[in-house]
MARTI-532102 format. One line per 8 residues: number of its first residue (from 1); their letters; for each residue y, x, z of N, C-alpha, C. Coordinates in steps of 0.1 Angstrom, whole numbers. Each point is the difference from the previous one (the first is absolute). Example, Ala and Ser with C-alpha at 12.3 -4.5 7.8 and 13.67 -1.06 7.14 Angstrom:
1 = as = -57:132:78:12:-9:0:12:9:0  11:-4:-7:11:9:0:11:-8:8
//
This chain:
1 = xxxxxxxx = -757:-270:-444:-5:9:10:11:11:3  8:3:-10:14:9:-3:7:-5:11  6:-13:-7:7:-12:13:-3:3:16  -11:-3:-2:-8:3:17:4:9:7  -7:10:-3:-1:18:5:16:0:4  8:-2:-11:14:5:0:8:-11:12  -8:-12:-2:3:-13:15:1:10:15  -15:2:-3:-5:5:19:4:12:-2
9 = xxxxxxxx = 8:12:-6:7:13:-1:15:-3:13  4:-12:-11:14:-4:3:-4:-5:15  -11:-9:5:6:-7:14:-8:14:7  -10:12:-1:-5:13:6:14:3:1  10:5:-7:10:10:-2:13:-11:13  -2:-16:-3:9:-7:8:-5:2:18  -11:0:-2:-5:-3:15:0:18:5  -4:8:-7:5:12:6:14:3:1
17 = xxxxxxxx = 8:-4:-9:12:1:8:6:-8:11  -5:-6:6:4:-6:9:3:-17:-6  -2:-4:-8:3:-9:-2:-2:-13:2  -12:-1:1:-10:-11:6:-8:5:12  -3:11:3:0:4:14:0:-1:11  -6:-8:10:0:-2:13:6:12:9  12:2:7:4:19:11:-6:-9:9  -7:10:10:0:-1:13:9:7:10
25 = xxxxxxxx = 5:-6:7:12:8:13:-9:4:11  -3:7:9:-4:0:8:9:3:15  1:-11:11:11:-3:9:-6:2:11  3:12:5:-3:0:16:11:-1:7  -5:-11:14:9:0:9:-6:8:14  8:6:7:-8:7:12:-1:-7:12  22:-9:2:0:-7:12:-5:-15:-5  -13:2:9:-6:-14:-4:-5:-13:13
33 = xxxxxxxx = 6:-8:-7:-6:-14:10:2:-13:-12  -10:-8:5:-2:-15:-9:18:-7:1  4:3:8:13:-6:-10:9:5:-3  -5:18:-2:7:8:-11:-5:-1:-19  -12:0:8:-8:-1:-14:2:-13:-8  1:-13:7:-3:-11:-7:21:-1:-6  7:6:6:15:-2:-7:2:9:-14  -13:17:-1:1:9:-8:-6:-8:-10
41 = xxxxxxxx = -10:-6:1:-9:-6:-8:6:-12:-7  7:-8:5:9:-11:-10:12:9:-5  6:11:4:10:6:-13:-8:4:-11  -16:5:2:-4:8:-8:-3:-12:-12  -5:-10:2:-9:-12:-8:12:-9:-5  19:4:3:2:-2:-5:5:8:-10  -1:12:1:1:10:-7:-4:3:-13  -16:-6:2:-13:0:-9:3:-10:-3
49 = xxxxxxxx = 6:-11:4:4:-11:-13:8:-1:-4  10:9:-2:10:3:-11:-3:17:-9  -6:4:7:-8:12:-11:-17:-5:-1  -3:-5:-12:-9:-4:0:-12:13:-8  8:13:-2:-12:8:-4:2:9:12  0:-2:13:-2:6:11:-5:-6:12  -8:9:3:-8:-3:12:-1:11:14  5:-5:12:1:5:10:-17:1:14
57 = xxxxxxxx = 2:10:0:-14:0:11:8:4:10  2:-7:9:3:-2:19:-10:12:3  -1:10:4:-7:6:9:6:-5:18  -4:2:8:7:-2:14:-8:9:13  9:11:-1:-5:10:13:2:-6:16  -9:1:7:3:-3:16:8:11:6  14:-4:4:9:11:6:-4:11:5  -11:-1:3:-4:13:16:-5:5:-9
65 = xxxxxxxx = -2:-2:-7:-15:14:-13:11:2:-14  12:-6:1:5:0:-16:4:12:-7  6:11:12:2:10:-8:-12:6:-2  -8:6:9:-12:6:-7:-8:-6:-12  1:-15:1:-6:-9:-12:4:6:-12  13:-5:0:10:2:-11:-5:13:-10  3:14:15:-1:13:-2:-11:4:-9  -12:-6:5:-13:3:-6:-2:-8:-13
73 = xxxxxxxx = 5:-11:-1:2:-5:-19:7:11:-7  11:0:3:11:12:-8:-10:10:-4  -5:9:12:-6:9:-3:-14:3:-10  -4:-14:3:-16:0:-6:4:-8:-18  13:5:-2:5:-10:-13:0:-14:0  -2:-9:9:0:-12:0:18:-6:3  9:8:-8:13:-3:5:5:-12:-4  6:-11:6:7:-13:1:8:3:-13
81 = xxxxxxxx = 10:-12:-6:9:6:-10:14:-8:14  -1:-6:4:10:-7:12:-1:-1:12  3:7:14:-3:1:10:10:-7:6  -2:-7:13:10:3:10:0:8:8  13:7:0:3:16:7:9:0:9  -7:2:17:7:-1:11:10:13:2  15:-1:4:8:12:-1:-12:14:3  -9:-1:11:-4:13:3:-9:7:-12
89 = xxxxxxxx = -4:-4:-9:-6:4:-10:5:3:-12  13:-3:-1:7:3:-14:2:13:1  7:9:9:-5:15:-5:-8:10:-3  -14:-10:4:-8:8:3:-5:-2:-17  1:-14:-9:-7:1:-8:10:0:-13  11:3:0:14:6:-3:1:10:-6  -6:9:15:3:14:-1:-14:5:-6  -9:-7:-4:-11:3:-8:3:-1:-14
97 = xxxxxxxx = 13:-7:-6:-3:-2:-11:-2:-13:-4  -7:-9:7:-15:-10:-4:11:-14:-1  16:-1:1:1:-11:-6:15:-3:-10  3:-10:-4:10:-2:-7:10:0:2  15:6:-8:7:-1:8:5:-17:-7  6:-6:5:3:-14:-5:17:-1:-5  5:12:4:14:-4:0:7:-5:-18  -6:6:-11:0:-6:-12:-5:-14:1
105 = xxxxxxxx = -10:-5:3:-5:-17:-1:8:-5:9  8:2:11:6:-7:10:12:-3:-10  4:13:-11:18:-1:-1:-3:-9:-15  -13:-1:-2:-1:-15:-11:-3:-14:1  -1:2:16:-4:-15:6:9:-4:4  -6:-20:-3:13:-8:-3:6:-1:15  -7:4:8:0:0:15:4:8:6  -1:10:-4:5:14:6:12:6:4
113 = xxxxxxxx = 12:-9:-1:12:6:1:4:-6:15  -14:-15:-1:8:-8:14:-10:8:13  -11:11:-3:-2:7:16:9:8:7  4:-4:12:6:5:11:-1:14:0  10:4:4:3:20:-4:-16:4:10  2:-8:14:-9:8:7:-12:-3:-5  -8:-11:-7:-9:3:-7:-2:12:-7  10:0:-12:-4:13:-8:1:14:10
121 = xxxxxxxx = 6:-1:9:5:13:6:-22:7:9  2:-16:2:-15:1:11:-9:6:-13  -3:-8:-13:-12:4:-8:3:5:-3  9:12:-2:5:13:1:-2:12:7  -4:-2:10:-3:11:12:-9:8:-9  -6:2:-5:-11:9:-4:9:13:-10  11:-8:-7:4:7:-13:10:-8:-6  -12:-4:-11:1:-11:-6:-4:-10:4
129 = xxxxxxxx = 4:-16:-9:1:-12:4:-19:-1:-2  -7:1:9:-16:2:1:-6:-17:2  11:-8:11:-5:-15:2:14:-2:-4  -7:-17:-4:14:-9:8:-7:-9:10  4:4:13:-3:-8:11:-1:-14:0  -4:-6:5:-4:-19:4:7:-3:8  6:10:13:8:-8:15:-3:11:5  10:1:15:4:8:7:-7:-6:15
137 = xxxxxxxx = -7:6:6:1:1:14:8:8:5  13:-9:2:9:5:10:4:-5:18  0:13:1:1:-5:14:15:-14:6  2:-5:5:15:-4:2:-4:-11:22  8:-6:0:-3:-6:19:1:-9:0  -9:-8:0:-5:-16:6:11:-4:5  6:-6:8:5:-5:15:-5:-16:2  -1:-8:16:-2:-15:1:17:-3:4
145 = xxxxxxxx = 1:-7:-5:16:-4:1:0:-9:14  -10:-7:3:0:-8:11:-1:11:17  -6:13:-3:1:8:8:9:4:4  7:3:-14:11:6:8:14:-10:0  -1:-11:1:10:-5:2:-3:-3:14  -13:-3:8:-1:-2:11:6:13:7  0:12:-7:5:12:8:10:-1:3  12:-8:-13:11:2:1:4:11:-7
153 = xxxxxxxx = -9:4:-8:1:10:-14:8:-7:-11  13:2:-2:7:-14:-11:-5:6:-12  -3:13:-7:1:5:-12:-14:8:-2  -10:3:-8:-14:5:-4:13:20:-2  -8:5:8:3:21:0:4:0:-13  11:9:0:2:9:-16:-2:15:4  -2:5:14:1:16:0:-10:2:14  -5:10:0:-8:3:8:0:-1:19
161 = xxxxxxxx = 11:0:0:7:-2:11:2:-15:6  1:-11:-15:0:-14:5:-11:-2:1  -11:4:-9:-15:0:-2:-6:1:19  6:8:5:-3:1:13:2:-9:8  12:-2:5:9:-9:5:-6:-12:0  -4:-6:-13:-7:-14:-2:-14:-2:5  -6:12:-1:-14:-2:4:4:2:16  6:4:5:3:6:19:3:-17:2
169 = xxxxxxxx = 8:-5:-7:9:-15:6:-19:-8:-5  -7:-6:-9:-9:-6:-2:-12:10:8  -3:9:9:-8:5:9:7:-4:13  10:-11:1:4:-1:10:-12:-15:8  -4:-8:-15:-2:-14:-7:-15:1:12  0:-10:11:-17:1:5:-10:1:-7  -10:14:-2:-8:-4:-8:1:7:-17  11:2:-2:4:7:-13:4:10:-3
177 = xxxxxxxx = -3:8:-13:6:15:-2:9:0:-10  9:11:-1:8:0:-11:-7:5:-9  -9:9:-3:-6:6:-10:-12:2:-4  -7:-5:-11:-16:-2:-1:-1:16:-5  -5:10:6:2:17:0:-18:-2:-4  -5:8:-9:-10:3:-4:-6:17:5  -1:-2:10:-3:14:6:-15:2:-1  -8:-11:-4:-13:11:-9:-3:1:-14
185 = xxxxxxxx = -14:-1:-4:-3:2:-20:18:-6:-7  -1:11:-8:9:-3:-10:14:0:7  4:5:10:10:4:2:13:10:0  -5:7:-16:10:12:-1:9:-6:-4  0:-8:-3:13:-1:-12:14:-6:12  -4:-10:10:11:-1:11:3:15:1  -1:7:8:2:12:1:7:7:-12  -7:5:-6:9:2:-14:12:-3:-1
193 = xxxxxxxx = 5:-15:-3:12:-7:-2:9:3:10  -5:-2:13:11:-1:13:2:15:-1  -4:13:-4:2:13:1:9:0:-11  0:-1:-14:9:1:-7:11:-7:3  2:-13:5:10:-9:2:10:8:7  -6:4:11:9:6:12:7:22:-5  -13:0:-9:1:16:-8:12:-5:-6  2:-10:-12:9:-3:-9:-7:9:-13
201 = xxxxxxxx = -14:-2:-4:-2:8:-10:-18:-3:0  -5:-2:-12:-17:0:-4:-4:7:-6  7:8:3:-4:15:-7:-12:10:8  -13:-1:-5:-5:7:13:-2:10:-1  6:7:-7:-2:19:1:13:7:-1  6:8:6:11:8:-5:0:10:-14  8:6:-9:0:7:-3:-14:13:-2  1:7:12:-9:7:0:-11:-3:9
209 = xxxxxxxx = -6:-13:-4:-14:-3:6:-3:-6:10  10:0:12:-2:-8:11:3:-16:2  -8:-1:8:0:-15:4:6:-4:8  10:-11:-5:11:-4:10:-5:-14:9  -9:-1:3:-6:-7:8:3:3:14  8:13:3:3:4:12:8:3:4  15:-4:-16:11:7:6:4:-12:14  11:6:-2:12:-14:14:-4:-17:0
217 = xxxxxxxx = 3:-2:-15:4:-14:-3:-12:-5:1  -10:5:-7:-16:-1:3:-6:-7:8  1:11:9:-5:3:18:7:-16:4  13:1:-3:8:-14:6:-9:-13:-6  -4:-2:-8:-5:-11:-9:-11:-1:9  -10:10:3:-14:3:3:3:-7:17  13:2:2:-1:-3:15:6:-14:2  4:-4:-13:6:-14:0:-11:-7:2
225 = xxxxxxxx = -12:0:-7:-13:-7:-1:-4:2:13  0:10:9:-7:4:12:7:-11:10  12:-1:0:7:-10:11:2:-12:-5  -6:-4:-10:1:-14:-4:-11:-6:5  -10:9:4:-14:-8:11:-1:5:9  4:12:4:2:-1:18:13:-6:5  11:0:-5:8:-10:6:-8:-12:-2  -5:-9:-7:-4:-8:2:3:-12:-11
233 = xxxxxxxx = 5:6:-12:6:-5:-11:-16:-5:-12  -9:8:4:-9:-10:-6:-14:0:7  -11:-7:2:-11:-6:3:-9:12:5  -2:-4:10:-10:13:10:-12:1:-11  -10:-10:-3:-5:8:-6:1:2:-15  13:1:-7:2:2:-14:-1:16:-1  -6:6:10:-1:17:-1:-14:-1:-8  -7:-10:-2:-16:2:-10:2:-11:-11
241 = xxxxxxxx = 16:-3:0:2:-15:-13:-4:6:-14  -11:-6:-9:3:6:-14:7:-13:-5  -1:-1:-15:3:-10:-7:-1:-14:6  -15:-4:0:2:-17:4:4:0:13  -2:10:12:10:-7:10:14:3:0  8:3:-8:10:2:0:7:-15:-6  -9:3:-11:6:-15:-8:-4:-8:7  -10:-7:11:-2:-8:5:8:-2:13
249 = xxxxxxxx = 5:11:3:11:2:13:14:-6:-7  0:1:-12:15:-5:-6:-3:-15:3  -10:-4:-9:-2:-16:-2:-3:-9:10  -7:7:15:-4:-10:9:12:3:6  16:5:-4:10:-2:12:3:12:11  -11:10:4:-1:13:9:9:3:-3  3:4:-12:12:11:1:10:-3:-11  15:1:-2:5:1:-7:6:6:-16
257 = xxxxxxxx = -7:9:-1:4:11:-9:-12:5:-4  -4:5:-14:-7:5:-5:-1:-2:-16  0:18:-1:1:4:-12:-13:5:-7  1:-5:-12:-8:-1:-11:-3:-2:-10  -5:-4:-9:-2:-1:-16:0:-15:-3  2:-3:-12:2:-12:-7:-19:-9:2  -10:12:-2:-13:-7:3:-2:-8:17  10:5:7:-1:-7:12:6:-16:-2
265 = xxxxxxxx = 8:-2:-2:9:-9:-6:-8:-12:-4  -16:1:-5:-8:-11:-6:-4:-4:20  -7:7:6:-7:-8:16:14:-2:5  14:2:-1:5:-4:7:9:-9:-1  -4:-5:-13:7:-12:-8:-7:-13:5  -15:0:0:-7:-4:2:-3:-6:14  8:3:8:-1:1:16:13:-4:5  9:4:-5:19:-3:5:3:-6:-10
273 = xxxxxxxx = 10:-11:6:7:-9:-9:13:9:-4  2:3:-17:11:9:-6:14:1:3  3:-12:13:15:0:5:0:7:9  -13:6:7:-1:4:14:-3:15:-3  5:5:-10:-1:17:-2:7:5:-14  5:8:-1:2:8:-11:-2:11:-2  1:13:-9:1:13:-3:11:6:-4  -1:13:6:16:8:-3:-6:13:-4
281 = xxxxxxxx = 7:6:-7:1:18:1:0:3:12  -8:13:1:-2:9:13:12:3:4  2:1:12:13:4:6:3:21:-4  15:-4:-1:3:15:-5:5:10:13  -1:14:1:2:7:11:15:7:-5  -1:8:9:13:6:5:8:5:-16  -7:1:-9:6:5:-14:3:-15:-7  0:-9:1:-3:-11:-3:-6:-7:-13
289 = xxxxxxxx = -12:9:4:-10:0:-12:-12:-4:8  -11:-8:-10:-14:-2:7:-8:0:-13  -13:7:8:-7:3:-10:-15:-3:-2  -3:-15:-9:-8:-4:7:-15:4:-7  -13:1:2:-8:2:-7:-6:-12:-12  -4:12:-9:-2:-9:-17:-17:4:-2  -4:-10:-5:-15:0:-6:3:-5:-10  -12:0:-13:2:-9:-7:-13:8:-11
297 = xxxxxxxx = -3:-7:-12:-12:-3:-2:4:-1:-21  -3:2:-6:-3:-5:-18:-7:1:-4  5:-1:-15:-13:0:-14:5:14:-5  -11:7:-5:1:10:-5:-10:4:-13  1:9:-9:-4:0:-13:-12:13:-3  -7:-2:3:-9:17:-4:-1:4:-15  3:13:1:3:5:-14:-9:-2:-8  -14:3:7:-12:-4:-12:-7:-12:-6
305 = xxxxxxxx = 12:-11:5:-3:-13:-5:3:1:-17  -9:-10:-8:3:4:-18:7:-11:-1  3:-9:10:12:-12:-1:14:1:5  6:11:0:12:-1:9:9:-7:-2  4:-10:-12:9:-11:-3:-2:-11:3  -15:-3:1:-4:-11:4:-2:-2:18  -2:16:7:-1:4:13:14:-4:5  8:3:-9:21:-4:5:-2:-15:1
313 = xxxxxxxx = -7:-6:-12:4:-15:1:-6:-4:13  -8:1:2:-10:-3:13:13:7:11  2:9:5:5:1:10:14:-4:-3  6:-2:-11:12:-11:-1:0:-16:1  -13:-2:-2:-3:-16:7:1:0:16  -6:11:3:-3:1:13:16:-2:9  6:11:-6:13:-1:4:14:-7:-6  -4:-7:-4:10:-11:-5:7:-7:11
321 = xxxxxxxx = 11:-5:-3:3:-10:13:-1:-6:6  -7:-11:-9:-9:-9:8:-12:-1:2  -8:12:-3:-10:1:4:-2:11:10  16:9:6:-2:6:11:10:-6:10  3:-15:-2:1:-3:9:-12:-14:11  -5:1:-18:-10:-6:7:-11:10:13  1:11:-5:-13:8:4:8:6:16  14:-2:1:14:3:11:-5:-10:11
329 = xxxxxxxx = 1:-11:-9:-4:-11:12:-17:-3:8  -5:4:-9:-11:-5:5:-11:13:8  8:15:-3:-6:11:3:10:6:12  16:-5:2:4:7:9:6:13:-1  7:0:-9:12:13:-7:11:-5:-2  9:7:-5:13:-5:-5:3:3:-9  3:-7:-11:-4:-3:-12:13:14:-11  -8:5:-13:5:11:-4:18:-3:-8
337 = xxxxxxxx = 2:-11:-5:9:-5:-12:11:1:8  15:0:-6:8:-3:6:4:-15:-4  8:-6:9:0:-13:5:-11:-8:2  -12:3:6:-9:-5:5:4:-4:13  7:1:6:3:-3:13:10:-17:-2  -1:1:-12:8:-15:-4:-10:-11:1  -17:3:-1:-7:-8:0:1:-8:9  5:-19:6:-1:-1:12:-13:0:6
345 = xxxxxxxx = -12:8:-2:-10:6:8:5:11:13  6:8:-11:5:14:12:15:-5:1  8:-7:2:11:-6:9:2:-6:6  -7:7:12:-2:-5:12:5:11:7  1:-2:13:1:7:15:-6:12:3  -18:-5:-7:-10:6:-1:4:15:-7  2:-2:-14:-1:10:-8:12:6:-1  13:-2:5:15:3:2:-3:12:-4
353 = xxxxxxxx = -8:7:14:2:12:7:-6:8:-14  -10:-4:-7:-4:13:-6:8:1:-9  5:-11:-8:9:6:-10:15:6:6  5:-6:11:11:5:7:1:18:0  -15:4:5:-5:13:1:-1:6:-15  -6:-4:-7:2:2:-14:7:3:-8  12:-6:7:13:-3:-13:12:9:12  -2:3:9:10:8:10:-1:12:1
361 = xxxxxxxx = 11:11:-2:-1:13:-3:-7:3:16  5:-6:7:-3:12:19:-11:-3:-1  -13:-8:-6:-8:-1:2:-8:9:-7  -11:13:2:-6:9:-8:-15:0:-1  -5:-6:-10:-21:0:3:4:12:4  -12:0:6:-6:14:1:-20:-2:-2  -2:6:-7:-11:6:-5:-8:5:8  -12:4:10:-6:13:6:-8:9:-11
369 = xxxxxxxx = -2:15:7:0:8:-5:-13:0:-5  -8:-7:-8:-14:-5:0:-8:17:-8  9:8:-8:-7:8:-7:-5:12:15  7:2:11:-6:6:8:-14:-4:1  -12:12:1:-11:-4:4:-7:-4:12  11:2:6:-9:-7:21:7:-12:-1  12:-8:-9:9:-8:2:-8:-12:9  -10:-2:-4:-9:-15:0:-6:4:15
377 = xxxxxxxx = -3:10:2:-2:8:15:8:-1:11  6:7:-3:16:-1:10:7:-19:-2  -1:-7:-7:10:-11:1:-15:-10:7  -13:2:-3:-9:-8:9:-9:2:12  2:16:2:-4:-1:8:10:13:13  8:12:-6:11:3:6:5:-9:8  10:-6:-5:11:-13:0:-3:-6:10  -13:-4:2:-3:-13:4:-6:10:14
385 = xxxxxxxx = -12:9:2:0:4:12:12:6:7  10:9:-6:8:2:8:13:-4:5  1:-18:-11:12:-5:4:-3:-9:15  -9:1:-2:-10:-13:9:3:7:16  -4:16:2:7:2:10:8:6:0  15:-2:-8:9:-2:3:8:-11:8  -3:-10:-7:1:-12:5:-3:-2:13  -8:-1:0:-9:6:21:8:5:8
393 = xxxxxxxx = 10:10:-6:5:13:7:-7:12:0  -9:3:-3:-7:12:2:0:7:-10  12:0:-9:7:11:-8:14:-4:-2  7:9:0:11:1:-7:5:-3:-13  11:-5:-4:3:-1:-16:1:12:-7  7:10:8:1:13:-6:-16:11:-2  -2:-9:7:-17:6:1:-9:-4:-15  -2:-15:0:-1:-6:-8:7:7:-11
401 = xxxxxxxx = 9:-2:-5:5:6:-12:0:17:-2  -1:4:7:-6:16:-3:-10:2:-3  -7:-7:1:-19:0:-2:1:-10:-11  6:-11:-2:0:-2:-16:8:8:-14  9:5:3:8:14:-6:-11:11:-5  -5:3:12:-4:14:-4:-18:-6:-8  -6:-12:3:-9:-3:-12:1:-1:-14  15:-8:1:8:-4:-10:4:12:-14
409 = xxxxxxxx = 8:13:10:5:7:-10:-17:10:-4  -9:-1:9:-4:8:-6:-10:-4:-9  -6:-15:0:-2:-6:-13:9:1:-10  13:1:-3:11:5:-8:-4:14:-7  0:7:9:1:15:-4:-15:-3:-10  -13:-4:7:-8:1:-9:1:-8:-9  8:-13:-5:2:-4:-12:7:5:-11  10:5:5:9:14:-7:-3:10:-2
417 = xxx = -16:5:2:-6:12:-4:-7:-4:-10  -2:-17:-4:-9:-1:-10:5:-9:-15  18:2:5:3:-4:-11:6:7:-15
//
């Protein structure tokens, strides 16, 4: 009976320490669709079959409700121990405190030495290293090579100036435009880019608080986009284009040029045969710098998890090489590792441009200023009503950019009153 007692003491005292112990992870993802989920779900299961005293629960938020979802777990103590964390949320739950910094587990993983500077630099934004990102949405420019050789275009733009030029000679084409221009939903970020390009700078505040949305170089950018569809450089009605007609203006042939993200890249693969298009870096402006816009998306660690070694291993499966190039290819990012671009998956024509952009000093992500609180205001519904008549004519560029300036800085001032 001695024997006994002192048996089930020893496997009590084993199984409370963790030793025979079943952890549970709990994994929310926010950006979700069935063939996000079903690629997260085979890294995880194989994950769970090589840690065999761990077990992962998939939570899966529907995009449009994820932050408040999310928001209201955290708060009501239902905290995840592994999230995926879209750039605009890492400060916010950063600057709370509420997650890990990883830079210690990164500088002991066997993997960690091969992520690309601008990975750590990106899951860095907050502080500390808060993510390590999965892929970049970066911006970079389509072109159809068959367009523009009919132009008589011999070479795809390197500067903003040829960028023009080419789309003016393929608007010459019966029927065709040089540029698939997104002048409705979701069109700040052209604008954005073409303003810094021609500014020579993504810097959007001076010194002391103002918004250079209006200096010279600006205004010039703002007006580059304005005569690229009243001259006639892209599609009458691309003044209400969002996403799918834009992409669909690239792939049925309308227009030659259009810039976008690596998730475009899946419908337009699908549709054009790969000899009859490539991607480049955004063309650079008068400083000969271009500055294209960066998204991007990771795993992250909440401090109140009682597993955080086991929460690393999990988001180190995640991010391993071959399982974020699997998650690169089949989700539409550009993958975090260096020499990933060796894969012959991404050595192509296709993917040139983003690592071209990547690995090239003149090329600068630029970030938007997401911690402003109208940001999501002003970039969807600003932007878009008053670029719309610009385009028309019935405003000015200088017009236009003084009325985004003076929203701009003074969301500024009130974020600088509250830091």
């Amino acid at each position: 009976m001695k024997h006994l007692l002192s048996g089930l003491t020893t496997i009590a005292l084993l199984m409370g320490s963790g030793a025979y112990a079943e952890r549970t992870l709990k994994l929310v993802e926010v950006i979700t669709s069935p063939e996000r989920t079903e690629v997260l779900q085979g890294i995880v299961d194989d994950f769970e079959a090589n840690n065999a005293d761990v077990k992962v629960e998939i939570v899966s938020l529907p995009w449009g409700q994820a932050f408040e979802k999310l928001a209201t777990m955290v708060a009501g103590g239902d905290v995840p121990d592994v999230v995926e964390m879209p750039d605009t949320w890492q400060a916010l739950y950063a600057g709370s405190d509420q997650l890990v910094s990883l830079g210690d587990h990164v500088a002991e993983w066997e993997h960690g030495a091969t992520l690309t500077e601008k990975t750590v630099a990106m899951g860095s934004q907050a502080g500390d290293l808060y993510m390590i990102p999965y892929g970049f949405y970066l911006r970079a420019m389509f072109y159809n090579k068959k367009l523009l050789a009919q132009a008589g275009v011999e070479n795809p733009p390197t500067t903003m100036a040829e960028f023009k030029a080419a789309s003016a000679a393929v608007s010459e084409l019966e029927g065709k435009s040089g540029y698939c221009l997104r002048g409705g939903p979701g069109g700040t970020n052209g604008w954005i880019m073409f303003s810094a390009a021609m500014n020579g700078t993504n810097e959007f505040f001076t010194q002391d608080g103002q918004s250079r949305i209006n200096e010279p170089g600006s205004v010039e950018g703002i007006q580059f986009m304005i005569d690229m569809y009243q001259d006639g450089n892209a599609p009458r009605d691309s003044v209400n284009w969002g996403f799918n007609e834009i992409v669909a203006g690239f792939y049925s042939g309308t227009c030659a040029f259009l810039d976008q993200d690596p998730d475009a890249l899946i419908a337009i693969s699908e549709r054009m045969p790969a000899e009859d298009f490539a991607v480049i870096p955004m063309p650079v402006g008068p400083s000969g710098k271009a500055f294209p816009t960066i998204g991007f998306a990771g795993w992250s660690i909440f401090k109140s998890t009682e597993h955080e070694d086991a929460a690393f291993d999990l988001v180190a499966a995640l991010s391993a090489p071959e399982a974020n190039a699997t998650w690169a290819k089949r989700v539409g990012v550009i993958p975090i590792h260096k020499g990933a671009d060796q894969d012959p998956f991404f050595q192509t024509e296709q993917f040139k441009g983003w690592f071209d952009t990547l690995n090239g000093e003149q090329y600068v992500p630029t970030t938007m200023p997401t911690y402003l609180e109208q940001w999501g205001y002003f970039g969807s519904t600003v932007v878009l009503e008053t670029s719309q008549e610009a385009l028309l004519g019935q405003r000015s560029a200088q017009d236009l950019a003084d009325e985004w300036a003076e929203l701009l800085t003074a969301e500024y001032a009130k974020w600088q009153a509250n830091q």
